[in-house]
Backbone as numpy.savetxt, mean C-alpha at the origin, in Angstrom:
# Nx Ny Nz CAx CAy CAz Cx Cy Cz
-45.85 80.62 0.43 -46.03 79.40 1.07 -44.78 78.59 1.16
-44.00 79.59 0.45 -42.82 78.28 0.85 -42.19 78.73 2.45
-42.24 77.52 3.00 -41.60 77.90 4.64 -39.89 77.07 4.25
-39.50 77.79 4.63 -38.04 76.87 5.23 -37.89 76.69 6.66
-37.26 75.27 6.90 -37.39 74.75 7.80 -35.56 74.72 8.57
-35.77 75.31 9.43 -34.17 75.31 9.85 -34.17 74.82 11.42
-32.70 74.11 11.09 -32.24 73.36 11.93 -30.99 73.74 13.04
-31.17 73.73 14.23 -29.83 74.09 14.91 -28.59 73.92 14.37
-28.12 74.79 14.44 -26.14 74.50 14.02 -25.64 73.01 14.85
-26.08 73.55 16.27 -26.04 72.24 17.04 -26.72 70.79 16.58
-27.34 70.72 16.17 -28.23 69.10 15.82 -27.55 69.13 14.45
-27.26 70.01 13.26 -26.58 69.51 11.97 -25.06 68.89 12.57
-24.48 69.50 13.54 -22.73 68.96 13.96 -23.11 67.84 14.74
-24.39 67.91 15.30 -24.31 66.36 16.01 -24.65 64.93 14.92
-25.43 65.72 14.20 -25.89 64.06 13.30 -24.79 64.42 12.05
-24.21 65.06 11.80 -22.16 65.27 10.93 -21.68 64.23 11.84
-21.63 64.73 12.74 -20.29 63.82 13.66 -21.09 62.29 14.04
-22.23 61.89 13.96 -23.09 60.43 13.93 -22.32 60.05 12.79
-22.48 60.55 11.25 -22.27 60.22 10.23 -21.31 59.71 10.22
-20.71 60.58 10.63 -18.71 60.11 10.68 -18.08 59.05 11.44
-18.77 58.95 12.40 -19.15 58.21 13.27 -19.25 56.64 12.77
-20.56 56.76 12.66 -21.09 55.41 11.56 -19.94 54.96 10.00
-19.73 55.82 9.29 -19.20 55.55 8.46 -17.74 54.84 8.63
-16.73 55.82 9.56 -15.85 54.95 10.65 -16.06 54.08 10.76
-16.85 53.36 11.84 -17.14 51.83 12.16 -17.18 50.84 11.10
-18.33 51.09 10.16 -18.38 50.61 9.22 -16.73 50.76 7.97
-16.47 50.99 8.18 -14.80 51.27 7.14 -14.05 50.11 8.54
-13.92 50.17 9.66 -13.41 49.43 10.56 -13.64 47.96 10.88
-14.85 47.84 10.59 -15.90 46.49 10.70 -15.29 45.93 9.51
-15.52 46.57 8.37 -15.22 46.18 7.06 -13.75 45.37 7.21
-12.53 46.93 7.57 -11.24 46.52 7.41 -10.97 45.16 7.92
-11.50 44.77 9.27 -11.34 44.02 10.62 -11.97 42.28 9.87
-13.26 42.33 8.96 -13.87 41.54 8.11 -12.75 40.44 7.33
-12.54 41.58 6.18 -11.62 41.34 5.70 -9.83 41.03 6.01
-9.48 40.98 6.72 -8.22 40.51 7.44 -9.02 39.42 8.02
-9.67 39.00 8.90 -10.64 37.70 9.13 -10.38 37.19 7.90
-11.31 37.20 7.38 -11.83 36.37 5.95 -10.44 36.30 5.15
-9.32 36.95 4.51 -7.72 36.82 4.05 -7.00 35.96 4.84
-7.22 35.71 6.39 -5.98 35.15 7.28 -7.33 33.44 7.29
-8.46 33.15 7.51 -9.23 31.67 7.01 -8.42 31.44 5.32
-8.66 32.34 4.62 -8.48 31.96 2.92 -7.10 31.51 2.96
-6.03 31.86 3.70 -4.97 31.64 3.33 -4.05 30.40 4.42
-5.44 30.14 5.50 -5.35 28.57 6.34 -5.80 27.85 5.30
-6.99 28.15 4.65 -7.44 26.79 4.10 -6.61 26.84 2.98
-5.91 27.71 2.18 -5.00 27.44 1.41 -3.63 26.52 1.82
-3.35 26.51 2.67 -2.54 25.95 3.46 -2.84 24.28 3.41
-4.02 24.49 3.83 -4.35 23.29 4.47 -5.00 22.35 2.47
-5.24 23.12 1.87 -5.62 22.27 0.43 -4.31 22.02 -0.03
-3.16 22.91 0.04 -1.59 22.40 -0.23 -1.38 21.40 0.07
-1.17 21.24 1.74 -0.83 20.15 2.58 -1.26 18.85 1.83
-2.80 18.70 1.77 -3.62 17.53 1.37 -3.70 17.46 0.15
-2.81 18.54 -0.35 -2.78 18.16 -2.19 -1.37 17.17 -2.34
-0.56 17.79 -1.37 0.96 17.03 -1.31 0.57 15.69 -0.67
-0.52 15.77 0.45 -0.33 14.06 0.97 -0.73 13.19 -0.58
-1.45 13.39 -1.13 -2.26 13.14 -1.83 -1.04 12.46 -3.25
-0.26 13.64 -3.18 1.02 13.35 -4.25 1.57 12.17 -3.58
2.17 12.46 -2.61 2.98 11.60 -1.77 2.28 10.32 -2.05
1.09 10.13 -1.89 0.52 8.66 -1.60 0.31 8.19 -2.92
-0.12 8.74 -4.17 -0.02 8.45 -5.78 1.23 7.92 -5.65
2.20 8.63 -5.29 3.62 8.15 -5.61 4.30 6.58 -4.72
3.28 6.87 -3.41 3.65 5.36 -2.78 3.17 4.00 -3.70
1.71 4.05 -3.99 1.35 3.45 -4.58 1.88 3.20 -6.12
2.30 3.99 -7.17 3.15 3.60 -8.17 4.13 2.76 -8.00
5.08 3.29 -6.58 6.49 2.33 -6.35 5.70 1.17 -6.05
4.70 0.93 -5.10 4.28 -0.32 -4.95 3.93 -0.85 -5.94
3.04 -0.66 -6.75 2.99 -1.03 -8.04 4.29 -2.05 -8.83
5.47 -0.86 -8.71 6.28 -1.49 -9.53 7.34 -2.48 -8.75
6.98 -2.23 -7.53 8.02 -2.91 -6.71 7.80 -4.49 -6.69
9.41 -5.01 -7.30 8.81 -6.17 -7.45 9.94 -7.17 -6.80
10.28 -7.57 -5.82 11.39 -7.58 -4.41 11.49 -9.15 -4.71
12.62 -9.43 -4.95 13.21 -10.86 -5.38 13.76 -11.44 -3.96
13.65 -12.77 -3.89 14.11 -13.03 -2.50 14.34 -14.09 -2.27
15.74 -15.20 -2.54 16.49 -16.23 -3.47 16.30 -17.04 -1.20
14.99 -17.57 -1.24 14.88 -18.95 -0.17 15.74 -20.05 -0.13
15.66 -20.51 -0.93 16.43 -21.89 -0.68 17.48 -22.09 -2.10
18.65 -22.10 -2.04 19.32 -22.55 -3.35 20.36 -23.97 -2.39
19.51 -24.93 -3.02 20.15 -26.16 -1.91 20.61 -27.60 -2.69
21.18 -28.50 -2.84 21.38 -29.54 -3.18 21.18 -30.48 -2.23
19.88 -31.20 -2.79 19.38 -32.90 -1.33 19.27 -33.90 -2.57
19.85 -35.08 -1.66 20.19 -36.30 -2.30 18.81 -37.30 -1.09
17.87 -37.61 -2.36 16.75 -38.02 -1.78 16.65 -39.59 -2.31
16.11 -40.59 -1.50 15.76 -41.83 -2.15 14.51 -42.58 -1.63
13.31 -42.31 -2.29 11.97 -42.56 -2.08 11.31 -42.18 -1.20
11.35 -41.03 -0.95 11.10 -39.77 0.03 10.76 -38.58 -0.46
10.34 -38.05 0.16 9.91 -36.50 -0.16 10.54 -35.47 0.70
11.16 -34.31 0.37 11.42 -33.57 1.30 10.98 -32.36 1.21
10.96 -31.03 2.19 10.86 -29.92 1.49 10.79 -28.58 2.55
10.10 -27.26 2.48 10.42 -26.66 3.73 9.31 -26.08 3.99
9.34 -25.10 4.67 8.28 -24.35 5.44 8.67 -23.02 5.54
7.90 -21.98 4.91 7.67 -20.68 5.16 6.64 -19.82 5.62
6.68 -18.50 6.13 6.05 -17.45 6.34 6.35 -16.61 5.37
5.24 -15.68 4.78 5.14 -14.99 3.80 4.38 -13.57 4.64
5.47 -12.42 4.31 4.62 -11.39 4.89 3.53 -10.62 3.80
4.12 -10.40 2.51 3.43 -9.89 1.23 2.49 -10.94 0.27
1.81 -11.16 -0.61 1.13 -11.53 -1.44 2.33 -11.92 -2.48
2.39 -12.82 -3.34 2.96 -12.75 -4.55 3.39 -14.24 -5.48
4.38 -14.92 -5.84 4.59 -15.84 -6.29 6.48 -15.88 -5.95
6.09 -17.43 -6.07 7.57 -18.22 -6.14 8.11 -19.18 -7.09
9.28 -18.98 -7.45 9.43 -19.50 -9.07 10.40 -20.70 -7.91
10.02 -21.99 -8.72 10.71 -23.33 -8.22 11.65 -23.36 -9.50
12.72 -23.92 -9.19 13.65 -24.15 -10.44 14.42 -25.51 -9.42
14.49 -26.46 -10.39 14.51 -28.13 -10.32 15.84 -28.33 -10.94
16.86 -28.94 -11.06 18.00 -29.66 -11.63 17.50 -31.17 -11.08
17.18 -31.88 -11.69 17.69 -32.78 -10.77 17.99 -34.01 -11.87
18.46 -35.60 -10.92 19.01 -36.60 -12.27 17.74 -37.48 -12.39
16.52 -37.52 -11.74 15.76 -38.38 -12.01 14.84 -37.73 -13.43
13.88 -38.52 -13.54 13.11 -38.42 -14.96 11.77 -37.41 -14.43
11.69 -37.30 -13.41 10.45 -36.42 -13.13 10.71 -36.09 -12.08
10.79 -35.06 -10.92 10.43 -34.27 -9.83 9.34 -34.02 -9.35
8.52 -34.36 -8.62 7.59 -33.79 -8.17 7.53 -32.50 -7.26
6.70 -31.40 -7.70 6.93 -30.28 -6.67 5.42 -29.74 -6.41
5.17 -30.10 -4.82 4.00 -29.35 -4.30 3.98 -28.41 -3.53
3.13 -27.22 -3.68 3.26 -25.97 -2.91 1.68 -25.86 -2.40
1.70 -26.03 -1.04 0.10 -25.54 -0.50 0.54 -24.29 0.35
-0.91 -24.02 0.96 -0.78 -22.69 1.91 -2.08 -22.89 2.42
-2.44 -22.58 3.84 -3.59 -22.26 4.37 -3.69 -21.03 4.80
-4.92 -20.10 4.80 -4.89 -18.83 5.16 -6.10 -18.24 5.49
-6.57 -17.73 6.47 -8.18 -17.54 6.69 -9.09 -18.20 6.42
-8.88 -19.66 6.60 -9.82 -20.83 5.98 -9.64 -21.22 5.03
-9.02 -20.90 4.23 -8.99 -21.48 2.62 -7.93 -22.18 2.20
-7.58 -22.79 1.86 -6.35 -24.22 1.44 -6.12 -24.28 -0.12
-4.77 -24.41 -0.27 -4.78 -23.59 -1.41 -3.55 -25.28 -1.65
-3.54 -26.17 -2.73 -2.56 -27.35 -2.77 -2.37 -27.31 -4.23
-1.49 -27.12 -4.98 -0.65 -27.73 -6.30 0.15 -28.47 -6.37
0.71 -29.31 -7.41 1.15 -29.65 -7.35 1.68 -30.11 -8.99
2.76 -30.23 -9.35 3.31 -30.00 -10.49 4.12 -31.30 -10.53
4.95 -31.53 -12.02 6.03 -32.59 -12.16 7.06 -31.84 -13.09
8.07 -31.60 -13.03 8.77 -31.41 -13.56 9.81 -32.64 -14.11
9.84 -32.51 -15.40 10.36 -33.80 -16.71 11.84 -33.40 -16.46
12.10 -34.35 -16.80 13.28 -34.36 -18.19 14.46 -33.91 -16.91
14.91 -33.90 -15.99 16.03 -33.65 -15.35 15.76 -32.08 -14.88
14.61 -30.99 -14.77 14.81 -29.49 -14.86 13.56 -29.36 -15.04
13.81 -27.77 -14.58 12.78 -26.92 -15.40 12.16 -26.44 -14.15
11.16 -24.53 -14.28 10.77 -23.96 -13.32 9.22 -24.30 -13.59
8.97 -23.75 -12.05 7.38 -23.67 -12.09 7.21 -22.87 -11.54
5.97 -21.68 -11.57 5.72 -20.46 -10.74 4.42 -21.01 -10.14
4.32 -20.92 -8.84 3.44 -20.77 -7.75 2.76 -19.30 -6.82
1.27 -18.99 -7.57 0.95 -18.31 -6.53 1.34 -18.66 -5.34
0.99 -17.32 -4.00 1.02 -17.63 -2.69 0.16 -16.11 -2.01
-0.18 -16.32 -1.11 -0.79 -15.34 -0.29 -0.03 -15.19 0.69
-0.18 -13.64 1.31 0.36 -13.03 2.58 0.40 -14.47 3.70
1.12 -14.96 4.18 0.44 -16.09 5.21 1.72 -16.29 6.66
0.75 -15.86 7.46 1.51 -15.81 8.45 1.27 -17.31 9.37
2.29 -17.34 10.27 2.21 -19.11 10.98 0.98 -19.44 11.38
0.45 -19.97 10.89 -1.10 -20.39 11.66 -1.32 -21.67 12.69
-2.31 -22.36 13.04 -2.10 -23.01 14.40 -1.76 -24.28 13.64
-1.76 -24.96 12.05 -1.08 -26.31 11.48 0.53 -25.89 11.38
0.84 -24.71 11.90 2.67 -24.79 11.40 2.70 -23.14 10.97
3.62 -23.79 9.35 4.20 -22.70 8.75 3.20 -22.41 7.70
2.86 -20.83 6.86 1.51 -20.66 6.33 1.87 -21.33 4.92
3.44 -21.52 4.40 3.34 -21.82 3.13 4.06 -23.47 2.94
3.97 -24.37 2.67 4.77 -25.10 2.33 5.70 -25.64 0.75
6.16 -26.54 1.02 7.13 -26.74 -0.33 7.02 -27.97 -0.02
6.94 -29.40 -0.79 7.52 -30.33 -0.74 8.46 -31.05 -2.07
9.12 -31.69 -2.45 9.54 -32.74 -3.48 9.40 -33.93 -3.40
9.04 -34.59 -4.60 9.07 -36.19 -3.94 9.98 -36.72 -5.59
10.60 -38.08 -5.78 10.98 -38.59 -6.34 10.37 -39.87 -7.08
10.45 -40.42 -7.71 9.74 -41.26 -8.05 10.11 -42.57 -7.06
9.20 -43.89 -6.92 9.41 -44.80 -6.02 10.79 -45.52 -6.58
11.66 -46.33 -5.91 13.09 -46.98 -6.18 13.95 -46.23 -6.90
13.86 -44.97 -6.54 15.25 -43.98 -7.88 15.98 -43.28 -6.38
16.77 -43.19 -6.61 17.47 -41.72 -6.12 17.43 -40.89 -6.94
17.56 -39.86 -6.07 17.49 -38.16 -7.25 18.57 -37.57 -6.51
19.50 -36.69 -6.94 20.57 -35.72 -6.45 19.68 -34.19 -7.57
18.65 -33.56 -6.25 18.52 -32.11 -7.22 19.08 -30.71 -6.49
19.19 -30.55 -7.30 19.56 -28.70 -6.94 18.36 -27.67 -7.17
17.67 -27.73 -6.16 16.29 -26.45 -6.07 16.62 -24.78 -5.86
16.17 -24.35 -6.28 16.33 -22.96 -5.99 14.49 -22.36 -5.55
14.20 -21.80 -4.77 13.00 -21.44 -4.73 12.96 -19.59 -4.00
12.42 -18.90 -4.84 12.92 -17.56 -4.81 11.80 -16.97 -5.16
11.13 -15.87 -4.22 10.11 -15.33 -3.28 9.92 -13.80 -4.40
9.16 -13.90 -5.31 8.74 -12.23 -5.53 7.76 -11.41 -5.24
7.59 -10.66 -4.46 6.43 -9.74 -4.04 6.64 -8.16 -4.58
């Protein structure tokens, strides 16, 4: 009962050469896959470099900003004032403070610094004793708005004195 079952020489070389066939493609498909998939892996490698370096780059902008701290000597002036006030007007492109430094011969100085800026009004005003002495003033970014200049300065003296002072007022952002 056992039968064997035989097959043309012809139909075993045709489904050999299918095999070979198939297996080919597939080894080709594969190869063709893979070079695809290596030449994406090694864009997006590219491209995670790139945005790893912007990424450095911009940590590093921000540190210098951080530390950057840009001195910027406005007014070093001598005014001979007598029951008056005088003082100036700036634009501020950065955020930061301004150190007032006073000489002067009267017994008190007065020094006011306002600013207006997106609605908000910002007025101090200080005395400086004794012939001297600094004062630091916030200030905001403030560009010319429709009252003038965004930052002001004034001095005043006391009523019936003259004052001869020497101001210095010097910008750090």
């Amino acid at each position: 009962m056992s039968e064997k079952i035989m097959v043309r020489r012809s139909v075993a070389v045709a489904l050999g050469v299918i095999c070979i066939v198939l297996v080919a493609g597939l080894v080709g498909a594969f190869a063709y896959y893979v070079t695809v998939v290596n030449s994406e892996i090694v864009d997006r490698d590219r491209t995670i470099s790139s945005l790893n370096s912007q990424v450095t780059n911009l940590q590093d902008d921000f540190a210098n900003f951080r530390s950057l701290n840009v001195m910027v000597v406005l007014k070093n002036q001598t005014v001979i004032t007598q029951d008056e006030e005088f003082g100036w007007d700036f634009t501020f492109q950065y955020s930061g403070y301004i150190l007032v430094n006073v000489t002067s011969t009267s017994y008190f100085t007065t020094v006011r610094v306002g600013w207006l800026n997106y609605g908000f009004q910002y007025l101090d005003q200080r005395t400086i004793r004794y012939g001297g002495g600094n004062q630091l003033f916030p200030i905001v970014a403030s560009p010319q708005n429709w009252m003038g200049a965004g930052v002001w300065i004034n001095f005043g003296t006391p009523a019936n004195t003259t004052n001869t002072a020497t101001v210095t007022v010097t910008y750090y952002y």
